[in-house]
C-alpha positions as CSV (number, residue, x, y, z in Angstrom):
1,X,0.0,0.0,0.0
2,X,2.8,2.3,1.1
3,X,4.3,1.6,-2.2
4,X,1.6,2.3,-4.2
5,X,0.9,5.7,-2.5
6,X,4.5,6.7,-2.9
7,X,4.3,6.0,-6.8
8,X,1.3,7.9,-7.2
9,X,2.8,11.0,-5.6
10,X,5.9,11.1,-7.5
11,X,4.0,11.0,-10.2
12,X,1.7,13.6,-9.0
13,X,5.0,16.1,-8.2
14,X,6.5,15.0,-11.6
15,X,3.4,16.1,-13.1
16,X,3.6,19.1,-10.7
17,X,6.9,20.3,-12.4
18,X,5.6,19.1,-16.0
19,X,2.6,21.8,-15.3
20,X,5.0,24.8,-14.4
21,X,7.8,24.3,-16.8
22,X,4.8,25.0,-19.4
23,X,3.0,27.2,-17.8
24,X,1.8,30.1,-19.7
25,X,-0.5,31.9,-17.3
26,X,-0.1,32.5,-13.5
27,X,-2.8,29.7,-13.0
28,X,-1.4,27.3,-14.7
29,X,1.9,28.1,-11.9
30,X,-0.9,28.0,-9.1
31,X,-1.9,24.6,-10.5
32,X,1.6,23.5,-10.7
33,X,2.3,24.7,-6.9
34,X,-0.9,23.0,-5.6
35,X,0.1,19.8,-7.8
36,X,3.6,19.4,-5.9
37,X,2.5,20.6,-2.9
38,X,-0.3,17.7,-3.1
39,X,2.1,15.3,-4.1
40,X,4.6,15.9,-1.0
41,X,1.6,15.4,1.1
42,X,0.5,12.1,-0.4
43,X,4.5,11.3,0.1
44,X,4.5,11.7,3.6
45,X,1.5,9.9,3.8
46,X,3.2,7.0,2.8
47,X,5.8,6.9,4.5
48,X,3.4,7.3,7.7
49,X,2.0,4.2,6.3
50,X,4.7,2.2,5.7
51,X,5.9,3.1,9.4
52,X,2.9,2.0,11.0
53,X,3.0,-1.3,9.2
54,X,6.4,-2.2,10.6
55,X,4.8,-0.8,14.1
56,X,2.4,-3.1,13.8
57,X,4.7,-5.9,13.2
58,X,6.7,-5.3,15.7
59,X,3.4,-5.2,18.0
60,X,2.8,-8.8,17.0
């Protein structure tokens, strides 16, 4: 699951930087800053995942 999360959100801040190296508008930069910004999020999230799987482990 972790795994799965942490591929989605590199390609969500890949896509991120994609968006502003074309941007042509100031939205399209907002866009681009929401996209990465998103994408770190969903990072973390992962690796909050994949920590509490190995807590769990541990646990049993």
């Amino acid at each position: 699951m972790a795994a799965v999360v942490g591929i989605l959100a590199a390609l969500q801040i890949l896509g991120g930087v994609l968006v502003y190296v074309l941007a042509r508008s100031a939205m399209h930069e907002i866009l681009a800053a929401t996209m990465f910004g998103m994408g770190v999020i969903a990072f973390a999230l992962g690796v909050i995942i994949e920590r509490m799987d190995k807590y769990a482990k541990l646990k049993s």
